[in-house]
C-alpha positions in Angstrom: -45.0 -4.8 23.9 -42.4 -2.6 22.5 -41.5 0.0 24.4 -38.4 2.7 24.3 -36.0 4.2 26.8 -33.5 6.4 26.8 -30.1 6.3 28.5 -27.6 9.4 29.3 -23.9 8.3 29.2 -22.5 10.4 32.0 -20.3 13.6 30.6 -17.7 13.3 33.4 -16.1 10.1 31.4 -12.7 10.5 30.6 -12.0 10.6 27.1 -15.7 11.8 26.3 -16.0 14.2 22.9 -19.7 13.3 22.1 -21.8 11.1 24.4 -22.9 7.9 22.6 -26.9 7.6 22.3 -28.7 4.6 23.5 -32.1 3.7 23.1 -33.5 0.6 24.9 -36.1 -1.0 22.9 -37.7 -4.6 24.1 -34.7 -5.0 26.7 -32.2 -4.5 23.7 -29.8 -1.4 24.8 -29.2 -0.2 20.9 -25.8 2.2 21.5 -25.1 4.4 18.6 -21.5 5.3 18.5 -20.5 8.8 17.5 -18.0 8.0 15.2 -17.7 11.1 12.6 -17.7 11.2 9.1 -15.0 8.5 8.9 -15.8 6.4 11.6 -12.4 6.3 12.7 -11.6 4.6 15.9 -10.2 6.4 18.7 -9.6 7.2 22.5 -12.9 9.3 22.2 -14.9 5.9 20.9 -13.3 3.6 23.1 -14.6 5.7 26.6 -17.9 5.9 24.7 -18.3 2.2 24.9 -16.8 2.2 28.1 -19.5 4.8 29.3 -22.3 3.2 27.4 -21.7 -0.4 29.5 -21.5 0.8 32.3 -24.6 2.8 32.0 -26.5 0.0 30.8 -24.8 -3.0 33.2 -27.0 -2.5 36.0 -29.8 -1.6 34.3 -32.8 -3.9 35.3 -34.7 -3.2 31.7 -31.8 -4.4 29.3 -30.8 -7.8 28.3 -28.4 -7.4 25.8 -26.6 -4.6 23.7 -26.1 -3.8 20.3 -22.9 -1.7 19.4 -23.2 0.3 16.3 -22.7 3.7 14.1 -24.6 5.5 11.3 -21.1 6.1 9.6 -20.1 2.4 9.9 -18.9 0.0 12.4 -15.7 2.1 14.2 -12.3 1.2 12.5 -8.8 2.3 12.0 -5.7 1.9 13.8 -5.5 3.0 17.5 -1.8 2.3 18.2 0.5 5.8 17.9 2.6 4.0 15.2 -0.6 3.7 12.6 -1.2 7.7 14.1 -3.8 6.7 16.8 -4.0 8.3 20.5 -4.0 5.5 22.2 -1.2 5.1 24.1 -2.3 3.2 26.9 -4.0 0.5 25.1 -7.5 1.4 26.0 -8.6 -0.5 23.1 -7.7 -4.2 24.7 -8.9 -3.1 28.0 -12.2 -2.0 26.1 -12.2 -5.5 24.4 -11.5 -7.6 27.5 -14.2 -5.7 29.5 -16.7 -6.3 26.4 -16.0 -10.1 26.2 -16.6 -10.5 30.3 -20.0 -7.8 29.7 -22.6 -10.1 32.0 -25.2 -9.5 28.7 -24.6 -10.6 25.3 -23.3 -7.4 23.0 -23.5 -7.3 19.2 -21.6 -5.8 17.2 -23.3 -4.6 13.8 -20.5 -4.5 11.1 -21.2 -2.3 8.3 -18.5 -0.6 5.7 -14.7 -1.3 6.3 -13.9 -2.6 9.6 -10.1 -2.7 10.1 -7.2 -2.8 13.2 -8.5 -1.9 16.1 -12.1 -1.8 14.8 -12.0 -4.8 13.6 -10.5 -6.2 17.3 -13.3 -4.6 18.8 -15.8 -6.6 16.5 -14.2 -9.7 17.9 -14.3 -9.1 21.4 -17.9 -9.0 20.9 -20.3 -11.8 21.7 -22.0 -12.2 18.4 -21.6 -10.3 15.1 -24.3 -9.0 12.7 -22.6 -8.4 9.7 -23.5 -6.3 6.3 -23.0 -8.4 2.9 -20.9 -5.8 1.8 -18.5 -5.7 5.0 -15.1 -5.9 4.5 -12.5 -6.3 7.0 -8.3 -6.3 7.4 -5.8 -5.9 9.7 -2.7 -3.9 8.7 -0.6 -4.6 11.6 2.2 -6.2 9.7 2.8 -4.3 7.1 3.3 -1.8 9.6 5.6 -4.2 11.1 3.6 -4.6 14.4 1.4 -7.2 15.8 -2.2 -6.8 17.1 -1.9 -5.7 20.8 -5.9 -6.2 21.5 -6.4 -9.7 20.9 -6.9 -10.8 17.1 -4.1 -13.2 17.2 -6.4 -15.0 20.1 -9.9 -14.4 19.2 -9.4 -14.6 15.1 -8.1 -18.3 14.7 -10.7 -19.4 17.5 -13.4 -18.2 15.6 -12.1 -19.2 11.9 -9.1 -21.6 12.2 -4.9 -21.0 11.8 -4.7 -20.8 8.1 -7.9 -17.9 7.2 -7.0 -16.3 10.6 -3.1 -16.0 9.2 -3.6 -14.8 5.9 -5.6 -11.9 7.3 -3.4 -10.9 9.5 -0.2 -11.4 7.3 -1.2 -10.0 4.5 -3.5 -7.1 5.3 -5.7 -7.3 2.8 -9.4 -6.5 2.9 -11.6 -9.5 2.7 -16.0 -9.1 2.5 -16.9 -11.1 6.3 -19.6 -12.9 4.4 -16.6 -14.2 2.2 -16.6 -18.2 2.7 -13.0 -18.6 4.0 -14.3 -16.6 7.0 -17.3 -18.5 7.9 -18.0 -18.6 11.1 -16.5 -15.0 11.9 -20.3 -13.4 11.5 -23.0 -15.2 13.0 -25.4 -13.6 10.4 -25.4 -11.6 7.2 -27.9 -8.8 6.5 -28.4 -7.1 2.8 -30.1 -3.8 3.4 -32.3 -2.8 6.4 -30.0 -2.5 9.1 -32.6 -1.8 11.8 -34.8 -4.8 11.0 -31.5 -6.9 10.5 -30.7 -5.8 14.2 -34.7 -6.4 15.5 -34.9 -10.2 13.7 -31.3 -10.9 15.6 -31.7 -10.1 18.8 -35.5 -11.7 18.8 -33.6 -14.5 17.8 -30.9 -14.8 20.2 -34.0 -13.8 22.7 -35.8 -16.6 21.6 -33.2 -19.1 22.2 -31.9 -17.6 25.4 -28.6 -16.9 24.3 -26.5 -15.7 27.1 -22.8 -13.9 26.6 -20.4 -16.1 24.7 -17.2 -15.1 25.4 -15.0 -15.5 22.0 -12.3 -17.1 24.8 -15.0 -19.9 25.2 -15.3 -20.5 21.3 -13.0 -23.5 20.2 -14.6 -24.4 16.6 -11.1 -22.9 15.1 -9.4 -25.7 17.2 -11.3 -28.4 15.8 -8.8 -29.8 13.2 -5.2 -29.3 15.4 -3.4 -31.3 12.7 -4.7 -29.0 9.8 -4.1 -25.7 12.6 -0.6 -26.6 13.0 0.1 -27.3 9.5 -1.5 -24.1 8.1 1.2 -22.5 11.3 3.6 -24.2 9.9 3.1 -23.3 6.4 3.3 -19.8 7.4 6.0 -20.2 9.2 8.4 -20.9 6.6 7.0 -18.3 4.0 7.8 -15.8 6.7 11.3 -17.2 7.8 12.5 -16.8 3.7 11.2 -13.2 4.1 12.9 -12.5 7.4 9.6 -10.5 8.5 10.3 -10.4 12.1 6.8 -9.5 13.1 5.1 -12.0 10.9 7.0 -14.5 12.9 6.0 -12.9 16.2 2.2 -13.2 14.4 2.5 -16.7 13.7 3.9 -17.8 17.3 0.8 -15.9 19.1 -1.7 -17.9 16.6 0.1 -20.8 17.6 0.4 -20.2 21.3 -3.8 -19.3 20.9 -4.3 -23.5 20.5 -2.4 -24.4 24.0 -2.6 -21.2 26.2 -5.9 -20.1 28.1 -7.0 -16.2 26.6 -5.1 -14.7 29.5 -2.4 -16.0 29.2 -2.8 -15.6 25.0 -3.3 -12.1 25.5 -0.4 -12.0 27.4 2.0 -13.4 24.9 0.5 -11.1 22.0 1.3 -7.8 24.2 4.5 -9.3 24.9 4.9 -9.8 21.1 3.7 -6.5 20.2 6.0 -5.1 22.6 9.1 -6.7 20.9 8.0 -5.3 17.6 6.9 -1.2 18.6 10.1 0.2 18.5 12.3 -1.4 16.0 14.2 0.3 13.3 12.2 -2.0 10.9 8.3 -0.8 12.5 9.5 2.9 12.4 10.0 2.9 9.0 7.2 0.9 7.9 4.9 3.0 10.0 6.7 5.8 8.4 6.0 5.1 5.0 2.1 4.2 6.4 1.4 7.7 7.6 2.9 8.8 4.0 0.7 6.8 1.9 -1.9 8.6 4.4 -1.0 11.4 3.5 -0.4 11.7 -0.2 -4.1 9.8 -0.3 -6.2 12.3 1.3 -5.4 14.5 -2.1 -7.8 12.8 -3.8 -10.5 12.4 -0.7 -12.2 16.2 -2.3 -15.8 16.0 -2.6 -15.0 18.5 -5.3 -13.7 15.9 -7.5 -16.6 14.4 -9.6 -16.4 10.4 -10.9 -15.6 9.9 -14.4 -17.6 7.7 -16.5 -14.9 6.9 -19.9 -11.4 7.9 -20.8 -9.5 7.1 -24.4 -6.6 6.0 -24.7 -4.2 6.2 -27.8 -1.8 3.7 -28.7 -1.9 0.0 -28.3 1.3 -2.1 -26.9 1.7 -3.7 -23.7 2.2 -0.4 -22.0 -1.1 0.8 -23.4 -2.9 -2.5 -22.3 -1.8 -2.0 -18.6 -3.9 1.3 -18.4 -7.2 -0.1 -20.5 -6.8 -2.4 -17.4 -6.3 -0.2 -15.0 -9.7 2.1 -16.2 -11.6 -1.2 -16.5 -11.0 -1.5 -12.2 -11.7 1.5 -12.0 -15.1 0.8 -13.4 -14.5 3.5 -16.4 -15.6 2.5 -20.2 -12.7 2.8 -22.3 -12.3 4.3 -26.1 -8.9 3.0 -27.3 -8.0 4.0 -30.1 -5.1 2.2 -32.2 -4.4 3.2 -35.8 -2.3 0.2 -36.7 -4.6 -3.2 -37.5 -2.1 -6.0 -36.5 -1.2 -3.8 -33.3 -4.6 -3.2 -32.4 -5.5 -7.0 -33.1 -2.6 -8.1 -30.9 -2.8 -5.1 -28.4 -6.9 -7.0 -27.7 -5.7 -10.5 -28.0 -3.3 -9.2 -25.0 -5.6 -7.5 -22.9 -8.8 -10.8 -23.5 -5.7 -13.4 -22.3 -5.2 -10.9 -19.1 -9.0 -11.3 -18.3 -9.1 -15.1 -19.1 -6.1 -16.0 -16.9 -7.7 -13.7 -14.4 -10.9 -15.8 -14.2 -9.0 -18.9 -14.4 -7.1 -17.8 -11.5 -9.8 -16.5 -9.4 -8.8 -13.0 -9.3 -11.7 -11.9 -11.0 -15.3 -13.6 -12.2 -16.7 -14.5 -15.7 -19.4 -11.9 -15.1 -16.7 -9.2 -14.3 -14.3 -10.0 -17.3 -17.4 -9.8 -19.6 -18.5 -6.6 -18.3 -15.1 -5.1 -18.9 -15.7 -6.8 -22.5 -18.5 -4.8 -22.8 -17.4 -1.6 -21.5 -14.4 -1.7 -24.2 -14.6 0.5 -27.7 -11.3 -0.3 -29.7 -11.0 1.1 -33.3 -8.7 2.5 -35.8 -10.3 5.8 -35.5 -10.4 8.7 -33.4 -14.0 9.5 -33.9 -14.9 7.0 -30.9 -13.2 9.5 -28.4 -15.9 12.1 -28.6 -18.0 11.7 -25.0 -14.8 11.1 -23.1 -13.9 12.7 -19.9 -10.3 12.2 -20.3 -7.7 11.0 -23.3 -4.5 9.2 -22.2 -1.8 9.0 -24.9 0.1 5.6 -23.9 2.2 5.5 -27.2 4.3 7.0 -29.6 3.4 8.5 -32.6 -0.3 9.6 -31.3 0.5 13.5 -31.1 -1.7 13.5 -34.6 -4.6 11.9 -33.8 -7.4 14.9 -34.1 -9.3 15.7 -30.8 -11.7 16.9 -29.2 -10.3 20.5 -27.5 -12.4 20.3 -23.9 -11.0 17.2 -23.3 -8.0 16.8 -21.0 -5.3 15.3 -22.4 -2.0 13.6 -20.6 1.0 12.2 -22.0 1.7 8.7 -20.1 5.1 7.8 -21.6 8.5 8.2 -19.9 9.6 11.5 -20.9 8.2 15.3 -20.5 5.1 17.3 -21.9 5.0 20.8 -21.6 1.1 20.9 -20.3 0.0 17.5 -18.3 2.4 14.0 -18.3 1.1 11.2 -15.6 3.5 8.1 -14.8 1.9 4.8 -13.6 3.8 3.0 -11.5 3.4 -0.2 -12.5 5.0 -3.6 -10.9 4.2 -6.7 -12.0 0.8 -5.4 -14.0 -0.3 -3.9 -10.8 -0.9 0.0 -10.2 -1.2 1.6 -7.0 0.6 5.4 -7.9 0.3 8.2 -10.3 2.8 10.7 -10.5 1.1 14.0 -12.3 3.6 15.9 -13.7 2.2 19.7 -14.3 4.5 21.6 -17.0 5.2 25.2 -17.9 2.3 25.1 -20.2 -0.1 23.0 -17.2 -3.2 24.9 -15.7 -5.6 24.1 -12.1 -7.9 22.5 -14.4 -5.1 20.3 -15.8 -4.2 19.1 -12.4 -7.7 18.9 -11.1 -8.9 16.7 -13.9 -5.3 14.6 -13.3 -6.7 14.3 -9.6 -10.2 13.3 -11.1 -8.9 10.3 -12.9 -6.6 9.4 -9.7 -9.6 9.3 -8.0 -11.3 7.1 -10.4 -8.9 4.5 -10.6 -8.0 4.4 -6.9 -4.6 5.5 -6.9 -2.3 7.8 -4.6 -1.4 10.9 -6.6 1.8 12.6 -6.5 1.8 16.1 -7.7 4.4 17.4 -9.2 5.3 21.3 -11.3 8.1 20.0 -13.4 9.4 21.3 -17.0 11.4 17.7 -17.1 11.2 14.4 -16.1 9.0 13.0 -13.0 10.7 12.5 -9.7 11.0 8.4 -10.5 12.9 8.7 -13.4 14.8 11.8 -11.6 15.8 8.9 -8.6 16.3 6.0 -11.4 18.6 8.3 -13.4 21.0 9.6 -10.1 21.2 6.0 -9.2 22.6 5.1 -12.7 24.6 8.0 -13.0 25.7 6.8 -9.2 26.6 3.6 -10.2 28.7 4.7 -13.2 30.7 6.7 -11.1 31.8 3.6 -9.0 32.7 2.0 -12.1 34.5 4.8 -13.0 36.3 4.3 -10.0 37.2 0.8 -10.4 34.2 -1.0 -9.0 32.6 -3.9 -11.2 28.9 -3.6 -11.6 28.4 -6.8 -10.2 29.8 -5.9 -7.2 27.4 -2.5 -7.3 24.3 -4.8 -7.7 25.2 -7.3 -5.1 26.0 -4.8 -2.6 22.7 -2.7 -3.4 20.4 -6.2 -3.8 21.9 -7.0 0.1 20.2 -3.8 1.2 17.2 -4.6 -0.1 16.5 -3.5 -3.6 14.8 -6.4 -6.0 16.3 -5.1 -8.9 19.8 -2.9 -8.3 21.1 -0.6 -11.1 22.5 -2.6 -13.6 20.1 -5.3 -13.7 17.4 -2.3 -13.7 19.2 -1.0 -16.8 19.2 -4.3 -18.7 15.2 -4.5 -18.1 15.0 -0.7 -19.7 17.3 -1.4 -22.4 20.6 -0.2 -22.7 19.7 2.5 -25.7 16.9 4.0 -23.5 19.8 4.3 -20.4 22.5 5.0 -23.2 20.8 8.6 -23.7 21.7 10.1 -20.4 24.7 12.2 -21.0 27.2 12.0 -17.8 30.1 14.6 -17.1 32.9 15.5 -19.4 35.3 12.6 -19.0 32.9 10.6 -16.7 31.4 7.4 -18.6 28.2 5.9 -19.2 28.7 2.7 -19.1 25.6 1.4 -20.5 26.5 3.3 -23.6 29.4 1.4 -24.0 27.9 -1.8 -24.0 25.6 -0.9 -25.8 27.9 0.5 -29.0 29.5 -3.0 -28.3 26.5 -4.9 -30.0 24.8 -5.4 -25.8 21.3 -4.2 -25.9 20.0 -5.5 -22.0 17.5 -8.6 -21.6 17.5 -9.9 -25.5 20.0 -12.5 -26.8 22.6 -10.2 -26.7 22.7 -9.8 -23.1 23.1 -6.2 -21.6 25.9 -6.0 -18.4 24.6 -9.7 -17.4 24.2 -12.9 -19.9 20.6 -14.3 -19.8 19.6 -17.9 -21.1 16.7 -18.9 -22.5 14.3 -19.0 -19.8 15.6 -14.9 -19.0 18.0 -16.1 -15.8 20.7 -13.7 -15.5 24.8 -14.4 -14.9 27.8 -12.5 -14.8 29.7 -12.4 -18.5 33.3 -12.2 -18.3 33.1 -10.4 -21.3 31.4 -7.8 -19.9 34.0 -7.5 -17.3 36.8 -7.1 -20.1 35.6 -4.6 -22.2 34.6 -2.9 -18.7 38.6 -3.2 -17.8 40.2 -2.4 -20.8 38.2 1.3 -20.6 39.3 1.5 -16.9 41.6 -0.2 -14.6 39.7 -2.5 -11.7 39.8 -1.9 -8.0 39.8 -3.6 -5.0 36.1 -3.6 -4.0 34.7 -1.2 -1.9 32.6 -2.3 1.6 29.3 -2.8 0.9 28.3 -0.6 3.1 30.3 2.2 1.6 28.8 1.4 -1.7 25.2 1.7 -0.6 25.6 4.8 1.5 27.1 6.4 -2.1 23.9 5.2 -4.0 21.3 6.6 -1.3 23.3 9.2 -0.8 22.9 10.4 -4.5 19.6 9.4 -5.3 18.4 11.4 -1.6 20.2 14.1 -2.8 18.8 14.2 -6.0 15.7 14.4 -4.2 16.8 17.3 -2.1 17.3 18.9 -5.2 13.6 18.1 -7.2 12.1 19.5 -3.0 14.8 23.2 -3.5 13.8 23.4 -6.9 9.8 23.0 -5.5 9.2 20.1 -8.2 7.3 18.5 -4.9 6.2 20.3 -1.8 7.1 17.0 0.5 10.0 14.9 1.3 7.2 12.7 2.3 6.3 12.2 -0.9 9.6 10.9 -2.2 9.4 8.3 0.1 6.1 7.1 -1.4 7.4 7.1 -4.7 10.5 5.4 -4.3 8.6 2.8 -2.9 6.0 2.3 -5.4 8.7 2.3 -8.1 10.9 -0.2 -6.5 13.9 2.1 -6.3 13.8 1.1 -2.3 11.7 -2.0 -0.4 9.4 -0.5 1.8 10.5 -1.9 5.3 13.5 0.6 4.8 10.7 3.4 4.7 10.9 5.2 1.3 14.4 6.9 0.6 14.5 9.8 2.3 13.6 7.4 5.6 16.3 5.1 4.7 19.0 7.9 4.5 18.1 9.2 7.5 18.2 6.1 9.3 22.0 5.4 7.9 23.1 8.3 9.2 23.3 12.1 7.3 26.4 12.7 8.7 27.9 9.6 7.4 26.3 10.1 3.9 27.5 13.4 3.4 31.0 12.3 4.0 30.9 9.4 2.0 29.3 11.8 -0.7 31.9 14.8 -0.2 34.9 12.1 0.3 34.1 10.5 -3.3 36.9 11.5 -5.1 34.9 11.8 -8.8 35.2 14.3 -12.0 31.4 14.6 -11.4 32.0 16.9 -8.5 28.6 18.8 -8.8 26.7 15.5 -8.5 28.6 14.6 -5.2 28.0 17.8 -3.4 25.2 17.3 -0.6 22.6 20.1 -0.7 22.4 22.4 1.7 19.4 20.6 3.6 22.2 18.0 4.6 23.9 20.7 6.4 20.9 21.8 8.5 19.3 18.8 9.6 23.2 17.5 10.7 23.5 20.8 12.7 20.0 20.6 14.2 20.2 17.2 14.7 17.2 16.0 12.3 16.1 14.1 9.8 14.1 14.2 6.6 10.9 12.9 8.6 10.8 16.0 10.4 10.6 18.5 7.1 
């Protein structure tokens, strides 16, 4: 016989916002988190489980208990670094008390169940999981290591190598996915209540008792395959010199010889290595950015899109079709020129295929962005769409429809609406929307619209020039000149900059955008551009001619003598600078040209100028975006390496006057 109870969690808890709600229903305690809209984990959720077992532990009518929430299984980080409260680690005492709970709790994992949410799903006995569940855990790209017991519970439940690439590479991954078997124990598609009924009268049935995930060895099966897929790891992460993937990798090793206690133990002790390093401040840093700029386009006032055009074929052009095709838009490119539009396809159908091939994406997904594509020589075929993006040259005379908001997408200005994907290695994750003189709030709304759509962080920006990328990419040429007008070689430049971090330093950076496009930046009366004088020598960058490096056939770059030469018959050589000298100079000019682009109100955060130079690749993100890093080297030091530079370009050496202020009041660019 069914019958239903209900159970009061006391209001005195600590920690207590909004009581939980259990309902006992055939010995099943059914606890109904209080999560809010977001279901984001917190001191508050924590106490509420806390509360709810002990109200139902001694109670002589319940079995077992079933942790859930109607806005998805709790998730997010809890640790003050990801901007959780918990700063007592209530979250692993929560877990430990959950996995020594005298009655079987389930936890019922619906939407996206990260961090500490997705620790807490561990600790549980059992796990009743949606199809559609995804979970991650960001801890090392925040340079920190799970402090509640994933690096224990994870690989005993799945085995080394799927436990590590979770928690290495952060990614989201569905629970049902078959490299995580054994991580639910069953998979439910749409009626969550009946899901939980048939469960528990299964586990009932059986007479399952609590099963401790200390107690589960089935991830410790194979040894030899554990410790190679440790191993493996281990050398990936040695080459990177990720300090807390290493600290990861040793507590997923320790997990096969050490008892949980003691396992717990060394993960605590490993997290407690990795909290407060340079490296984890700055990568949290950058974390709470990305937070940031994201919630602009988290307005319920910003309706999906179904179709956008896009002008203009080319590689460029064939990035974006992509990009609306993930974002499950139809697409209405329209490319005048036959053979361009033939190749500009036959580009675009060899992404898809090598995407199938390589498991990134199915057959049935590539032929569904097939079918969502409209390519002709005509503009007719842009009539219906919700936005036009003009990705090429030449496309300002295609006739169009006049309700339709228009961006241009190319590097340069527009005096209404320009957006710049940041795209690195095909892949998209920012938009910089650049409003002009001419730009209205529907212009920027739509911009945010189409952000939206396509799942990327937006950057606003009220500009009547260029974007703040190419503001950053243009003061760390004009930088870089200036030490080679000062006797410095480039190589030297790029091997000082490439130490501190950057995958591509200016001069290599100008031979992948082509001397003539870098050629066009004027510098100072008397001060020298020097990819302009390459390139009126016959260099061009990455094509046979070579730019300021030599490239062989297979595009492998080496220092050219010749280069050197002409480069010393212009100026005379001098002994080379320190390194660090050198890279203090080039943040220092590229911070302060972001100083300048915050005074002149281009952007409204220097938060945001972290998250762009780290999307662009102008700085690696453990340094935590620019204005991070030249705070963490020191402002004082900067500004005197900046005001010391003996350079015609005086104007571009003078710190702005932020510098001043946060030296005096002993801040940084975090705190603005």
């Amino acid at each position: 016989m069914n019958t239903r109870a209900d159970i009061t969690v006391a209001d005195s808890v600590p920690y207590v916002a909004l009581n939980a709600e259990i309902t006992v229903e055939d010995r099943v305690a059914h606890v109904a988190l209080k999560t809010g809209a977001s279901a984001r984990l917190d001191c508050s959720v924590l106490a509420q489980v806390q509360a709810a077992l002990d109200a139902v532990e001694a109670a002589s009518g319940v079995d077992s208990v079933v942790l859930s929430s109607k806005n998805g299984f709790p998730t997010g980080l809890t640790v003050p670094r990801g901007g959780g409260d918990d700063r007592d680690n209530l979250l692993a005492k929560t877990c430990n008390r959950i996995e020594a709970f005298p009655k079987p709790v389930i936890a019922v994992v619906t939407g996206s169940v990260v961090a500490g949410g997705a620790e807490l799903a561990l600790a549980c006995h059992y796990r009743l999981a949606h199809r559609a569940a995804r979970t991650g855990f960001p801890y090392a790209q925040l340079g920190l290591v799970p402090n509640a017991g994933a690096t224990q519970r994870l690989p005993r439940l799945i085995g080394a190598k799927p436990a590590l690439d979770l928690l290495l590479s952060g990614r989201l991954v569905n629970v049902s996915d078959a490299s995580l078997r054994g991580l639910a124990d069953a998979v439910f598609d749409d009626n969550t209540y009946q899901a939980v009924v048939d469960f528990t009268a299964s586990l009932k049935s059986e007479g399952c008792a609590p099963r401790p995930t200390a107690q589960v060895r089935r991830g410790f099966v194979n040894a030899k395959a554990y410790q190679t897929a440790v191993q493996e790891a281990r050398k990936t992460a040695t080459a990177s010199h990720d300090s807390a993937a290493a600290h990861i990798i040793a507590a997923v090793e320790a997990a096969l010889v050490l008892p949980m206690e003691a396992g717990l133990a060394f993960e605590q002790a490993a997290y407690d290595d990795c909290s407060d390093t340079p490296k984890s401040r700055a990568l949290s840093h950058v974390f709470m950015a990305e937070q940031t700029a994201a919630e602009r386009t988290k307005r319920h006032d910003l309706s999906p899109m179904s179709s956008v055009a896009v002008l203009g074929g080319g590689p460029f052009a064939s990035q974006i079709v992509l990009s609306a095709f993930d974002g499950g838009l139809r697409v209405n490119w329209v490319i005048k020129d036959e053979a361009q539009r033939r190749n500009s396809l036959g580009h675009v159908q060899s992404i898809l295929q090598n995407a199938v091939r390589n498991g990134r994406i199915s057959a049935t997904s590539a032929d569904r962005f097939r079918d969502a594509l409209s390519c002709s020589g005509e503009a007719a075929i842009v009539e219906g769409s919700d936005f036009v993006l003009r990705a090429a040259r030449g496309q300002r005379g295609v006739s169009l429809p006049v309700d339709v908001p228009l961006a241009h997408c190319l590097p340069g200005t527009d005096p209404r609406l320009a957006l710049q994907f940041a795209f690195i290695s095909g892949q998209t994750r920012l938009v910089e929307i650049v409003l002009g003189p001419d730009g209205q709030h529907t212009d920027l709304r739509a911009a945010l619209r189409l952000a939206k759509q396509l799942k990327l962080i937006a950057i606003p920006q009220k500009a009547g020039g260029p974007c703040l990328s190419e503001r950053l990419r243009h003061a760390q040429w004009r930088a870089a000149d200036a030490l080679v007008d000062r006797g410095q070689s480039p190589y030297t430049i790029d091997a000082a900059m490439a130490a501190w971090g950057i995958e591509t330093p200016p001069f290599a950076a100008a031979d992948q955008a082509g001397l003539t496009t870098v050629a066009r930046h004027d510098r100072h009366a008397d001060c020298m551009n020097w990819a302009r004088v390459l390139s009126d020598a016959g260099r061009s960058g990455m094509g046979e001619t070579g730019g300021f490096y030599a490239y062989d056939a297979a595009r492998t770059a080496s220092q050219d003598e010749a280069v050197t030469d002409l480069i010393n018959k212009t100026r005379a050589p001098a002994p080379d600078m320190p390194s660090a000298h050198i890279q203090r100079l080039i943040v220092g000019a590229m911070a302060n040209e972001a100083a300048r682009a915050l005074r002149e109100k281009q952007i409204d955060h220097a938060s945001d100028v972290d998250v762009v130079s780290v999307y662009t690749g102008l700085v690696p993100r453990w340094r935590g975006g620019l204005l991070h890093a030249a705070t963490a080297a020191g402002l004082l030091k900067i500004s005197h390496a900046m005001t010391s530079m003996k350079h015609l370009d005086a104007e571009f050496w003078t710190p702005e006057p932020v510098f001043t202020d946060l030296i005096k009041n002993g801040r940084g660019f975090d705190d603005i």
